[in-house]
PDB file of N, CA, C and O in Angstrom:
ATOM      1  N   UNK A   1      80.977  96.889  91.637  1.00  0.00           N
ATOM      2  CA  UNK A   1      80.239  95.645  91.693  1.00  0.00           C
ATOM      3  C   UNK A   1      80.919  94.740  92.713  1.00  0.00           C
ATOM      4  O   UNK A   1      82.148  94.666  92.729  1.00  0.00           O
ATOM      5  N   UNK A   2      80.198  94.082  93.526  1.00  0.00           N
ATOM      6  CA  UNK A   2      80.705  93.374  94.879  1.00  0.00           C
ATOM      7  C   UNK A   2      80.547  91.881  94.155  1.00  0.00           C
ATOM      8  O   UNK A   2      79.649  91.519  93.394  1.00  0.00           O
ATOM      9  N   UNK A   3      81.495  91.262  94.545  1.00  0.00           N
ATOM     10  CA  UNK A   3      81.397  89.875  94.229  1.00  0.00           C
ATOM     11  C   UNK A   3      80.525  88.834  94.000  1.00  0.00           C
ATOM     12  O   UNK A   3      80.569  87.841  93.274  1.00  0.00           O
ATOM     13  N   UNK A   4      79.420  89.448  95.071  1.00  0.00           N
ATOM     14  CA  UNK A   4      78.300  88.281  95.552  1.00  0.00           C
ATOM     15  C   UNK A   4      77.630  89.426  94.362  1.00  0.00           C
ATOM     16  O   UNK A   4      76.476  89.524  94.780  1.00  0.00           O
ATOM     17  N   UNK A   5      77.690  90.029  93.540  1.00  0.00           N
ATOM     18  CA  UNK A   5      76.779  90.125  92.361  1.00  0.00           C
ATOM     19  C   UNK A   5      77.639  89.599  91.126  1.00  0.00           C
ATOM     20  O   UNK A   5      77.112  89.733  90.021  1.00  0.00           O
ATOM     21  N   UNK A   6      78.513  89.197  91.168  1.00  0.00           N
ATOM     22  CA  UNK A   6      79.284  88.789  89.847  1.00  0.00           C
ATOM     23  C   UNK A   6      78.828  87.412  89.509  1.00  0.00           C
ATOM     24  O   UNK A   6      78.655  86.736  90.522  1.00  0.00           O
ATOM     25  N   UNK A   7      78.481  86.539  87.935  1.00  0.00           N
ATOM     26  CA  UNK A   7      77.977  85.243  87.878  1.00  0.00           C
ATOM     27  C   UNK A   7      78.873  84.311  88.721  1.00  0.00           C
ATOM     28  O   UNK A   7      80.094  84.374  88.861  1.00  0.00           O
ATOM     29  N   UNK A   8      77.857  83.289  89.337  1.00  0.00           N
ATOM     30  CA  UNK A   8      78.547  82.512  90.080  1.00  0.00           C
ATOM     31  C   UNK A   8      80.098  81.071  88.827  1.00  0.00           C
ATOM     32  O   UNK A   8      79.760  80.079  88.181  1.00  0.00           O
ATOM     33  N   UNK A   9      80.665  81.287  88.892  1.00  0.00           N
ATOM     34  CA  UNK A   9      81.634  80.109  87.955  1.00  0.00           C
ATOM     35  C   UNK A   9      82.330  78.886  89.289  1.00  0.00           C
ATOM     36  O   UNK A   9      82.233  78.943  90.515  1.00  0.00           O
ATOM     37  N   UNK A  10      82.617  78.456  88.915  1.00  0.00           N
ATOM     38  CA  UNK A  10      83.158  76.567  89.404  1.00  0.00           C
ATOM     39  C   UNK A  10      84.984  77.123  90.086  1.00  0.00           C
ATOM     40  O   UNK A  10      85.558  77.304  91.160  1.00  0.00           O
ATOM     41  N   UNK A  11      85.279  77.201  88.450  1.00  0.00           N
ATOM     42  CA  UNK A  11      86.777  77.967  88.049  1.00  0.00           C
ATOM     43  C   UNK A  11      86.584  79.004  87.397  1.00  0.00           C
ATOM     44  O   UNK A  11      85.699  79.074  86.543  1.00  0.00           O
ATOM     45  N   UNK A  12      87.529  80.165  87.747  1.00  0.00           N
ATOM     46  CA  UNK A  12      87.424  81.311  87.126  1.00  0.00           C
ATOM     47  C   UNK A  12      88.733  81.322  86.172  1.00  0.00           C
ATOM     48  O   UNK A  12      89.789  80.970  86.699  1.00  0.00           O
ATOM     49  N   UNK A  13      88.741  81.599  85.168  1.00  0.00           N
ATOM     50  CA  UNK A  13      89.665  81.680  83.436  1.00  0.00           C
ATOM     51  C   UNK A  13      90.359  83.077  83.656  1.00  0.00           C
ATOM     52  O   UNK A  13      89.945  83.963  84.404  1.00  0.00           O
ATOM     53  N   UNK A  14      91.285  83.109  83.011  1.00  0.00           N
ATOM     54  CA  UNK A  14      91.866  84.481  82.456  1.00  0.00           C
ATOM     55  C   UNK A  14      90.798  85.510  81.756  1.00  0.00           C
ATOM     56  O   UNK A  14      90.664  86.723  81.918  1.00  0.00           O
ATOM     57  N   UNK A  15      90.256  84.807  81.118  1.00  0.00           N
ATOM     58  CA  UNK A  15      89.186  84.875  79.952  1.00  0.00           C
ATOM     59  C   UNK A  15      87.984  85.762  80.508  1.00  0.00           C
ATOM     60  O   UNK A  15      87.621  86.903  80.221  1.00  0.00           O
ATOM     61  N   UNK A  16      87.474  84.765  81.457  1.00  0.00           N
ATOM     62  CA  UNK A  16      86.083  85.668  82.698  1.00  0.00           C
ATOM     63  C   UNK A  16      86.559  86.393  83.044  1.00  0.00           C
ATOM     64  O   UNK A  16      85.884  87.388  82.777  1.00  0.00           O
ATOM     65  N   UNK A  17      87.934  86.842  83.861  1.00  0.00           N
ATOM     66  CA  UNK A  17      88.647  87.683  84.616  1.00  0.00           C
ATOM     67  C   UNK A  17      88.714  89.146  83.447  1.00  0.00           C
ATOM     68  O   UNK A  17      88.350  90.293  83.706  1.00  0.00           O
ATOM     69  N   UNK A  18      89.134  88.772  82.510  1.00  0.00           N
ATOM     70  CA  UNK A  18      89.178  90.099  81.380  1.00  0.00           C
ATOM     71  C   UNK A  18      87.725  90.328  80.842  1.00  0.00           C
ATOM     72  O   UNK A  18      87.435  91.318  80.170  1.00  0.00           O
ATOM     73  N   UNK A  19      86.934  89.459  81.144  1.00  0.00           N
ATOM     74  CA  UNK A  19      85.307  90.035  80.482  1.00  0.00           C
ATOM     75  C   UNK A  19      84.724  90.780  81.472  1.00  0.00           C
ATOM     76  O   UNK A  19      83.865  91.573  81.084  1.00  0.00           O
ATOM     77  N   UNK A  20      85.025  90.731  82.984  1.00  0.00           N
ATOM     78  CA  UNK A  20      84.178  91.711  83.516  1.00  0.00           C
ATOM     79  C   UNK A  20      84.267  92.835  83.758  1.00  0.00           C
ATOM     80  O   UNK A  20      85.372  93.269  84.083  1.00  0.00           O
ATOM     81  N   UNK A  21      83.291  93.590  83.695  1.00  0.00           N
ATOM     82  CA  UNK A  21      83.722  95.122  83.413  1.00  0.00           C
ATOM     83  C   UNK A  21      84.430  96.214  84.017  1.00  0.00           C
ATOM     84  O   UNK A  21      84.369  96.167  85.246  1.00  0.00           O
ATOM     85  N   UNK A  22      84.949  96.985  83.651  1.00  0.00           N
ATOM     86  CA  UNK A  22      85.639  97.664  83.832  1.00  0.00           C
ATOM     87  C   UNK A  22      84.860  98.977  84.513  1.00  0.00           C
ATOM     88  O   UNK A  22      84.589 100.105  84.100  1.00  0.00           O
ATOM     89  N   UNK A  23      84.629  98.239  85.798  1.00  0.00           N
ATOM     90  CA  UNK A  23      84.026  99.723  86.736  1.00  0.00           C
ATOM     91  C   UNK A  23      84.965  99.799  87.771  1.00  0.00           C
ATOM     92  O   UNK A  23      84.344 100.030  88.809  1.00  0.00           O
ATOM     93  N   UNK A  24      85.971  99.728  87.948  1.00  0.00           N
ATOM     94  CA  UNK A  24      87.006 100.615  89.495  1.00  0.00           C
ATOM     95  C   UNK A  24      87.175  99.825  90.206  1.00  0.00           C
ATOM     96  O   UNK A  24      87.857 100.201  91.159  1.00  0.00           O
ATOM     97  N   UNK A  25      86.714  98.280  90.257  1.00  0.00           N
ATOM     98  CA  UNK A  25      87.226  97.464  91.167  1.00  0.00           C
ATOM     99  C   UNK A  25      88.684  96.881  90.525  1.00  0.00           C
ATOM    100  O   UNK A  25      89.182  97.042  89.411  1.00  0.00           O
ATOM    101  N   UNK A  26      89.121  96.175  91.649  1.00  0.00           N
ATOM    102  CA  UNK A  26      90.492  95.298  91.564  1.00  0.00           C
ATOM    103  C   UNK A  26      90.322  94.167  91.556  1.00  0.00           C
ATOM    104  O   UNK A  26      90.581  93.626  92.631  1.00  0.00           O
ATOM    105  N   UNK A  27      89.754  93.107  90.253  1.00  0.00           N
ATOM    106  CA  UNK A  27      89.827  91.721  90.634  1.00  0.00           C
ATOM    107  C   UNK A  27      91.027  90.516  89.951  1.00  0.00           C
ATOM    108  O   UNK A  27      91.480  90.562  88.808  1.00  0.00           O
ATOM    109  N   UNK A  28      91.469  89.135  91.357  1.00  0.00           N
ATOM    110  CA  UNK A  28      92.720  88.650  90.675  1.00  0.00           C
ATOM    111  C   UNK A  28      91.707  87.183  90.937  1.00  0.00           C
ATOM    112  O   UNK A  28      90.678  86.807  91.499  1.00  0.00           O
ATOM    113  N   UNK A  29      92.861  86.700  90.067  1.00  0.00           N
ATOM    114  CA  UNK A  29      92.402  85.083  90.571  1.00  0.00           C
ATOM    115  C   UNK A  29      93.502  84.395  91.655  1.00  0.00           C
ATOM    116  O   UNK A  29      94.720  84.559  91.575  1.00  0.00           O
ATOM    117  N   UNK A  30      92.870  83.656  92.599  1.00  0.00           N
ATOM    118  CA  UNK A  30      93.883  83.047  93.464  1.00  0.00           C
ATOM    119  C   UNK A  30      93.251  81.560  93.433  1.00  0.00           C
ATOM    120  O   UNK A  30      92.120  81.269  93.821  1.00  0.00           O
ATOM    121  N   UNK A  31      94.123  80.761  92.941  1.00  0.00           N
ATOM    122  CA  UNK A  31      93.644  78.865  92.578  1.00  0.00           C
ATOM    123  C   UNK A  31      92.243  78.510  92.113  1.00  0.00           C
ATOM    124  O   UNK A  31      91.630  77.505  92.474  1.00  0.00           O
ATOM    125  N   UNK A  32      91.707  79.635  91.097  1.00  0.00           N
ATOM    126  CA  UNK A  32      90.478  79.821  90.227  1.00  0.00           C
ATOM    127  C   UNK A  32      89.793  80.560  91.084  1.00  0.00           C
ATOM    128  O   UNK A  32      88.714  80.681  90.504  1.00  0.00           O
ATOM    129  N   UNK A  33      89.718  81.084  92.000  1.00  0.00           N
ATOM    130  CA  UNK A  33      88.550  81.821  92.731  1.00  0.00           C
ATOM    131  C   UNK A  33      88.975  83.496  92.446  1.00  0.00           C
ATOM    132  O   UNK A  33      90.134  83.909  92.478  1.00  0.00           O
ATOM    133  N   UNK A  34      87.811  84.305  92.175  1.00  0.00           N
ATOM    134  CA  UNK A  34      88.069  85.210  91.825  1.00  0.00           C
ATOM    135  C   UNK A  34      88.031  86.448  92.822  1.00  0.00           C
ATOM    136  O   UNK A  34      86.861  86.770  93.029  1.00  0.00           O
ATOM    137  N   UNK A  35      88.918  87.219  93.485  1.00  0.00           N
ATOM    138  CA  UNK A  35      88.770  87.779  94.868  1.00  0.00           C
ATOM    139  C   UNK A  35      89.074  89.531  94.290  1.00  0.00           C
ATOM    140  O   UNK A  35      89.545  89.698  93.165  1.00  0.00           O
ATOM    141  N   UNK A  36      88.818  90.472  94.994  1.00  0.00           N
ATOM    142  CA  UNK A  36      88.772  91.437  94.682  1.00  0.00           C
ATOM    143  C   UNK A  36      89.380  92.102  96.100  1.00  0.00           C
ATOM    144  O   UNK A  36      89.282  91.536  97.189  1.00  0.00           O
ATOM    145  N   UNK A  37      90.183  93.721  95.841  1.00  0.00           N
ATOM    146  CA  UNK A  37      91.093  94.185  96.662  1.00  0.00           C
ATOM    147  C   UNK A  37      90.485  95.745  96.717  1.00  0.00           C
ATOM    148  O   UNK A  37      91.121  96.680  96.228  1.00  0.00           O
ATOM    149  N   UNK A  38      89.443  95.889  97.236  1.00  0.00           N
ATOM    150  CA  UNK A  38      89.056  97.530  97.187  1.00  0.00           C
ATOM    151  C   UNK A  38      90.282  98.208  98.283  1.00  0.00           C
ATOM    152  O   UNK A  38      90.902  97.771  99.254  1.00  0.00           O
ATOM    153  N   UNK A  39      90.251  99.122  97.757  1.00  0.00           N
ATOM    154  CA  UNK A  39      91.587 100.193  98.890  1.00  0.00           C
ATOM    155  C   UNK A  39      90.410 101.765  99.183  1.00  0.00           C
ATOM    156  O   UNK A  39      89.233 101.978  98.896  1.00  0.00           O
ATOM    157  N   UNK A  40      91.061 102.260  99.604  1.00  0.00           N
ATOM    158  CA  UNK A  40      90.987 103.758 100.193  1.00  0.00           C
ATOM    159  C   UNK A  40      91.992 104.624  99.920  1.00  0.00           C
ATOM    160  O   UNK A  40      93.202 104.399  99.928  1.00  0.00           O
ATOM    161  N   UNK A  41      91.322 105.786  99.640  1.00  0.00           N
ATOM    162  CA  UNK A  41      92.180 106.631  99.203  1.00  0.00           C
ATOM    163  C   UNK A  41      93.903 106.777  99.706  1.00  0.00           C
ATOM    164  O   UNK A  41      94.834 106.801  98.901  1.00  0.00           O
ATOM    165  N   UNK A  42      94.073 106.877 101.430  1.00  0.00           N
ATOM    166  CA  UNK A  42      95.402 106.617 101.499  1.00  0.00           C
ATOM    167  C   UNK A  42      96.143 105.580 101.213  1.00  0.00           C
ATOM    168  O   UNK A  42      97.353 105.759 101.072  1.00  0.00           O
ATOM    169  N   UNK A  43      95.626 104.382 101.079  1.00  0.00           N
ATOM    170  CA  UNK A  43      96.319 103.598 100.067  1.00  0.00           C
ATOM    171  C   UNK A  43      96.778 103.763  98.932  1.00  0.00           C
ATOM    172  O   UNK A  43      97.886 103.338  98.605  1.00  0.00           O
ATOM    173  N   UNK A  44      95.914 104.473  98.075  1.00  0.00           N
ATOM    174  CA  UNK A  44      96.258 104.375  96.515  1.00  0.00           C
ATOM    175  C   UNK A  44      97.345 106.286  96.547  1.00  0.00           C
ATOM    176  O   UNK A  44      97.927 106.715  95.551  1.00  0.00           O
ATOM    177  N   UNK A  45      97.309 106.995  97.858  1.00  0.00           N
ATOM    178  CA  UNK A  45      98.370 107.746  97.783  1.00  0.00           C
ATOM    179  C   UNK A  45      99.550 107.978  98.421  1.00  0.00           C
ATOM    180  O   UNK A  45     100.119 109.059  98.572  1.00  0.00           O
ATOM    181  N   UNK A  46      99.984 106.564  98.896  1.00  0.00           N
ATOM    182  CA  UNK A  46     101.046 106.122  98.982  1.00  0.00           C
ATOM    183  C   UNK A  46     101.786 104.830  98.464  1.00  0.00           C
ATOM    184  O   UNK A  46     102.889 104.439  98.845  1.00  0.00           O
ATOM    185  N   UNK A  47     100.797 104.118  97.325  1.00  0.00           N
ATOM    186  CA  UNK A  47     100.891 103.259  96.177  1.00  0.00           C
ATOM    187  C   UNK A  47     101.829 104.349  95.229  1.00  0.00           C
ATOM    188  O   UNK A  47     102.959 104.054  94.839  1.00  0.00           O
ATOM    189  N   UNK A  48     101.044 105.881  94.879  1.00  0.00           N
ATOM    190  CA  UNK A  48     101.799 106.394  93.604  1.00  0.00           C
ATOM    191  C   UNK A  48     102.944 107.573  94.671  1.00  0.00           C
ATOM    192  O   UNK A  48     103.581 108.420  94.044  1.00  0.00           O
ATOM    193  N   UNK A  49     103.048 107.531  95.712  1.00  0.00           N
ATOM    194  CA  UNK A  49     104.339 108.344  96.088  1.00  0.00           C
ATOM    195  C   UNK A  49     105.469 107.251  96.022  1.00  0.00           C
ATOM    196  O   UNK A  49     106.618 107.567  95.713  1.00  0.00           O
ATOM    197  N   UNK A  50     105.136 106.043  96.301  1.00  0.00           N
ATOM    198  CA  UNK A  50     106.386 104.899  96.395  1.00  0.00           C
ATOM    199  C   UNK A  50     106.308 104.544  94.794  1.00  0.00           C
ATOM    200  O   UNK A  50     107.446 104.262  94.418  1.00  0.00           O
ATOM    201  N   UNK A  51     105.365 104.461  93.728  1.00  0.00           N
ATOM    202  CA  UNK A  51     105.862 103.676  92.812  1.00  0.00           C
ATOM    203  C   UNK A  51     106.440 105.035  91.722  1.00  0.00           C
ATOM    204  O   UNK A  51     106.944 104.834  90.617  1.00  0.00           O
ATOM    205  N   UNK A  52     106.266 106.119  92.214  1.00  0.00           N
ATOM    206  CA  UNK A  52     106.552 107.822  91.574  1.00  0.00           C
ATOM    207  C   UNK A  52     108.699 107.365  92.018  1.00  0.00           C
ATOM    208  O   UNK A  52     109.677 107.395  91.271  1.00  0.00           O
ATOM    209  N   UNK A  53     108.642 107.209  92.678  1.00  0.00           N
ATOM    210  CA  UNK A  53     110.256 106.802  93.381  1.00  0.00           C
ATOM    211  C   UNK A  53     110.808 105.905  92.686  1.00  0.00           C
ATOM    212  O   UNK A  53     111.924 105.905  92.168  1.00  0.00           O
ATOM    213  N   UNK A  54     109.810 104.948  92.679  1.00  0.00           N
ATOM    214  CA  UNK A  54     110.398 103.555  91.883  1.00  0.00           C
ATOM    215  C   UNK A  54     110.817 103.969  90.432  1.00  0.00           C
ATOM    216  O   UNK A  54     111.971 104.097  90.024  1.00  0.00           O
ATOM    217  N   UNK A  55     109.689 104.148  89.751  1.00  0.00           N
ATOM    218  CA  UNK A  55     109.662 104.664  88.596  1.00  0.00           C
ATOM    219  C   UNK A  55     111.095 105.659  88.376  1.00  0.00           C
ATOM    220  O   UNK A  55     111.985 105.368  87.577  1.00  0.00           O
ATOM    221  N   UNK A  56     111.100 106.634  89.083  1.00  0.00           N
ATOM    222  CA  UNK A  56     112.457 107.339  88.646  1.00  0.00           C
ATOM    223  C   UNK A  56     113.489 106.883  88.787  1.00  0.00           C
ATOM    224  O   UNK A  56     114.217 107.156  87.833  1.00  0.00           O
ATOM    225  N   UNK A  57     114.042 106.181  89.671  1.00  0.00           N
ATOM    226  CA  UNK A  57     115.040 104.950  90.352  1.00  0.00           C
ATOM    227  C   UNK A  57     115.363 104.376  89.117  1.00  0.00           C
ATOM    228  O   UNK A  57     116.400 104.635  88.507  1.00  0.00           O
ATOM    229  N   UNK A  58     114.436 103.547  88.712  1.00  0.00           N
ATOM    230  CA  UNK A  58     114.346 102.660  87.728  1.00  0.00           C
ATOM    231  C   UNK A  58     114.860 103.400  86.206  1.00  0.00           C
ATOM    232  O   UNK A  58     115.817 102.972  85.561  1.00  0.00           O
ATOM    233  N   UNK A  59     114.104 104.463  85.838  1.00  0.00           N
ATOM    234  CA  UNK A  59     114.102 105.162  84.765  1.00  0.00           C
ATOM    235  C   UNK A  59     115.464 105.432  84.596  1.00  0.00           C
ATOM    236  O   UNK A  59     116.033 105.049  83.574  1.00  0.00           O
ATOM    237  N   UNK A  60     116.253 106.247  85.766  1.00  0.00           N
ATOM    238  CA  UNK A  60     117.488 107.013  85.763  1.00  0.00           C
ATOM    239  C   UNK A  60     118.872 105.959  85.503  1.00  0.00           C
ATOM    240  O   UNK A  60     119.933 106.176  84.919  1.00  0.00           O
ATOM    241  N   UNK A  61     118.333 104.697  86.232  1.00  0.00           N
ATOM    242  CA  UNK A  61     119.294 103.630  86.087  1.00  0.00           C
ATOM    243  C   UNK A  61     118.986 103.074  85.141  1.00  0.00           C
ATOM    244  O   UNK A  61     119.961 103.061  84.389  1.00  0.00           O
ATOM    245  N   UNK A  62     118.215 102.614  84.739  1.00  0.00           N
ATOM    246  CA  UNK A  62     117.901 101.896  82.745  1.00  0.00           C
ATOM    247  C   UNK A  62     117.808 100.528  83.616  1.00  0.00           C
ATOM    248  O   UNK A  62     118.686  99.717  83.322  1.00  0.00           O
ATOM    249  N   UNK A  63     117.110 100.214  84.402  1.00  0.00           N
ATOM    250  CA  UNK A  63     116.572  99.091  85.465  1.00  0.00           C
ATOM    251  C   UNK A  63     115.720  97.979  84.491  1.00  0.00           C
ATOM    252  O   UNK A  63     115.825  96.753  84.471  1.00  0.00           O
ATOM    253  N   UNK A  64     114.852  98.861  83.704  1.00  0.00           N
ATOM    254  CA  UNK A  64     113.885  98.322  83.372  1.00  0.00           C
ATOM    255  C   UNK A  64     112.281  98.765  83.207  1.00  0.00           C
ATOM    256  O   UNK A  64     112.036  99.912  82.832  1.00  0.00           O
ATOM    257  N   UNK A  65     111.567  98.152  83.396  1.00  0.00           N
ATOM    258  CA  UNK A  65     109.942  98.921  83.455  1.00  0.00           C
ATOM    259  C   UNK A  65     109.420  98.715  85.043  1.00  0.00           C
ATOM    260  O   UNK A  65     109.935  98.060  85.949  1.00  0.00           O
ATOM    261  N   UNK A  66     108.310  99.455  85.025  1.00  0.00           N
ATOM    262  CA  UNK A  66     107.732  99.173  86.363  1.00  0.00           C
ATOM    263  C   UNK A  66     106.411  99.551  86.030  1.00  0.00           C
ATOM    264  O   UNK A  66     106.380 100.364  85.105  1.00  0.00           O
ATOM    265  N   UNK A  67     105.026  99.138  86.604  1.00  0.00           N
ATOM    266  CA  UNK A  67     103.717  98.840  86.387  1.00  0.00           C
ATOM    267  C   UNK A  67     103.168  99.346  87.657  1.00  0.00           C
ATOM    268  O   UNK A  67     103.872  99.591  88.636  1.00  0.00           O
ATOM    269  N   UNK A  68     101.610  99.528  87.601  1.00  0.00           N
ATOM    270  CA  UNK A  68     100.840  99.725  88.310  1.00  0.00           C
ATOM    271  C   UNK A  68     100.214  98.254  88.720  1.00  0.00           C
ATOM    272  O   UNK A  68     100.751  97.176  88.467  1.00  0.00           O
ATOM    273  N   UNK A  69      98.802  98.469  89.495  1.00  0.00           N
ATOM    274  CA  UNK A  69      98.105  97.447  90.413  1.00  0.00           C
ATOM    275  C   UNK A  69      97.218  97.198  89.012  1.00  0.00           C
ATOM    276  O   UNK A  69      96.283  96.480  89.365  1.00  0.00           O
ATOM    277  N   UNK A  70      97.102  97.468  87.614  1.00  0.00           N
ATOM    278  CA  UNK A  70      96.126  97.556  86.825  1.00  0.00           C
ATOM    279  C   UNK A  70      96.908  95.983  85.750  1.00  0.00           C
ATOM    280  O   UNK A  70      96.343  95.363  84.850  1.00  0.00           O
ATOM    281  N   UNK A  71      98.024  95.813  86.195  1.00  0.00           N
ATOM    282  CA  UNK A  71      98.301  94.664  85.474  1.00  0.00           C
ATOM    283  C   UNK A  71      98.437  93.938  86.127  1.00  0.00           C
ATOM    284  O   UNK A  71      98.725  94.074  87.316  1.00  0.00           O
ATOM    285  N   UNK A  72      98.204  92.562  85.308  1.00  0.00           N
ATOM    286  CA  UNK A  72      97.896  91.425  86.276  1.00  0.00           C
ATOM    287  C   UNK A  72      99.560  90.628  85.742  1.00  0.00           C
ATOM    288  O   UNK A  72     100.014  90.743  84.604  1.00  0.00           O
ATOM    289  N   UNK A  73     100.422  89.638  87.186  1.00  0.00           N
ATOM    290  CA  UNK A  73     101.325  88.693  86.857  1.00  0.00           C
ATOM    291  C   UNK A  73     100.802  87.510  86.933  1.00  0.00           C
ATOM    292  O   UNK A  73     100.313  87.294  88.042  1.00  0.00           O
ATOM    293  N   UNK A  74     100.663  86.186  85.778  1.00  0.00           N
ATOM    294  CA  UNK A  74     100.145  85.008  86.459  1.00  0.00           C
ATOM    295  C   UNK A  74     102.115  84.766  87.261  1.00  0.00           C
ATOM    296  O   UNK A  74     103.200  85.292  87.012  1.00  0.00           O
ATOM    297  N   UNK A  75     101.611  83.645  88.293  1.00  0.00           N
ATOM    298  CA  UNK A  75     102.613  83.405  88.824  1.00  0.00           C
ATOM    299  C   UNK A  75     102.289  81.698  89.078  1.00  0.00           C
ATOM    300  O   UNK A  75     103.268  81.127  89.556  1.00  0.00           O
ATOM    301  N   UNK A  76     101.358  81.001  88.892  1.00  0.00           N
ATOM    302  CA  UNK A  76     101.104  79.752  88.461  1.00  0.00           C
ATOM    303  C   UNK A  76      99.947  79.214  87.658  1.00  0.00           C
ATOM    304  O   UNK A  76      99.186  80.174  87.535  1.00  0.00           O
ATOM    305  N   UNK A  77      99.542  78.399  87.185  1.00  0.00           N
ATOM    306  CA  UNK A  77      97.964  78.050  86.308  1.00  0.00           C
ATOM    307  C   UNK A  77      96.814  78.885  87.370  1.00  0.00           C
ATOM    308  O   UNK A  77      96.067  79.786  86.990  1.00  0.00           O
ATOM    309  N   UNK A  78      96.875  78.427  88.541  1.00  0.00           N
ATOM    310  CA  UNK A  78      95.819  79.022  89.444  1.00  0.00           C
ATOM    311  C   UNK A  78      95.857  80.466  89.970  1.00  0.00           C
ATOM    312  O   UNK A  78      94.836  80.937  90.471  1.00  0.00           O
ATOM    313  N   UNK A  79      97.057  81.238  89.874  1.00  0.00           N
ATOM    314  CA  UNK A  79      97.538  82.251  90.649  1.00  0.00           C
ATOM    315  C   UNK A  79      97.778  83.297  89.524  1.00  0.00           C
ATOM    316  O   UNK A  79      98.692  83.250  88.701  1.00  0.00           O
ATOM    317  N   UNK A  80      96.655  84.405  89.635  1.00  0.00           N
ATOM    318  CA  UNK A  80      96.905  85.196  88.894  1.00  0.00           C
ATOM    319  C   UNK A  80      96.711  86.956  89.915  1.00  0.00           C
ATOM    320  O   UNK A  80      95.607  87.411  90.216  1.00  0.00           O
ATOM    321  N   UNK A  81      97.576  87.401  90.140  1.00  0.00           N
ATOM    322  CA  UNK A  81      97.715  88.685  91.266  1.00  0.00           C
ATOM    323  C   UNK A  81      97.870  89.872  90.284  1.00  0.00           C
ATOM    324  O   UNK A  81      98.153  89.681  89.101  1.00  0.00           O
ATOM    325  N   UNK A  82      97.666  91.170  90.838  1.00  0.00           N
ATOM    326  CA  UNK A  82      97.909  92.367  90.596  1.00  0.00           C
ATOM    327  C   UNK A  82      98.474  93.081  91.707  1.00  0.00           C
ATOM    328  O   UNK A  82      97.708  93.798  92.350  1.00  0.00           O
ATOM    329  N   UNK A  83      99.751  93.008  92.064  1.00  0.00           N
ATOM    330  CA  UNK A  83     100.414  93.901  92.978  1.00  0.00           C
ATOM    331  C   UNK A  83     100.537  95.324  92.938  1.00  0.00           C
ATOM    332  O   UNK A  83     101.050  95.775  91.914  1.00  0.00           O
ATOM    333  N   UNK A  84     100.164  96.178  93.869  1.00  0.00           N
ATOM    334  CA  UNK A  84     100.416  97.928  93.728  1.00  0.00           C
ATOM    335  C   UNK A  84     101.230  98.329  93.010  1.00  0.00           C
ATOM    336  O   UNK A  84     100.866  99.159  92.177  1.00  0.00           O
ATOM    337  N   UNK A  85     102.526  97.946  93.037  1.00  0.00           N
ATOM    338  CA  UNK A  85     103.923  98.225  91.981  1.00  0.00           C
ATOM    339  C   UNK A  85     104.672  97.197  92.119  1.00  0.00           C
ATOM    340  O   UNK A  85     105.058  96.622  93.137  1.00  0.00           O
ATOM    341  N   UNK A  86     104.930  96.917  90.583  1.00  0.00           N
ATOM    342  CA  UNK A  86     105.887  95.893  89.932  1.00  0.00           C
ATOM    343  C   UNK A  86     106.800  96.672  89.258  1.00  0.00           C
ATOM    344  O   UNK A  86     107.712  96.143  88.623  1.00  0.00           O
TER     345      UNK A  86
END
């Protein structure tokens, strides 16, 4: 679903952002506007060869966790992103 078919909103919520459906797009909020990040295949296979690295890096050292592009960080009231690997 392309943007210019999604309901038009003012401000976009956490709330709208988790109600729309779950068909294969990537959408974040950036200062309430709701923007979306389609990729291509060599993107998303060198997303999981670098975060396949991370992940073990991390694992072997007791680092911590690490995430995909499927979770979202807010990083202010308006700024809500999904980075490739966290």
């Amino acid at each position: 679903m392309s943007t210019a078919a999604l309901p038009k909103q003012r401000i976009w919520t956490d709330e709208a952002l988790e109600a729309l459906p779950q068909d294969g797009n990537k959408y974040e909020l950036l200062e309430g506007d709701l923007i979306t990040s389609p990729v291509h295949a060599h993107h998303g296979t060198i997303c999981m060869r670098r975060g396949a690295l991370l992940f073990n890096f991390v694992e072997r050292h007791k680092l911590g966790e690490v995430y995909d592009s499927s979770t979202g960080f807010r990083l202010s009231e308006e700024v809500l992103l999904s980075p490739d690997i966290a």
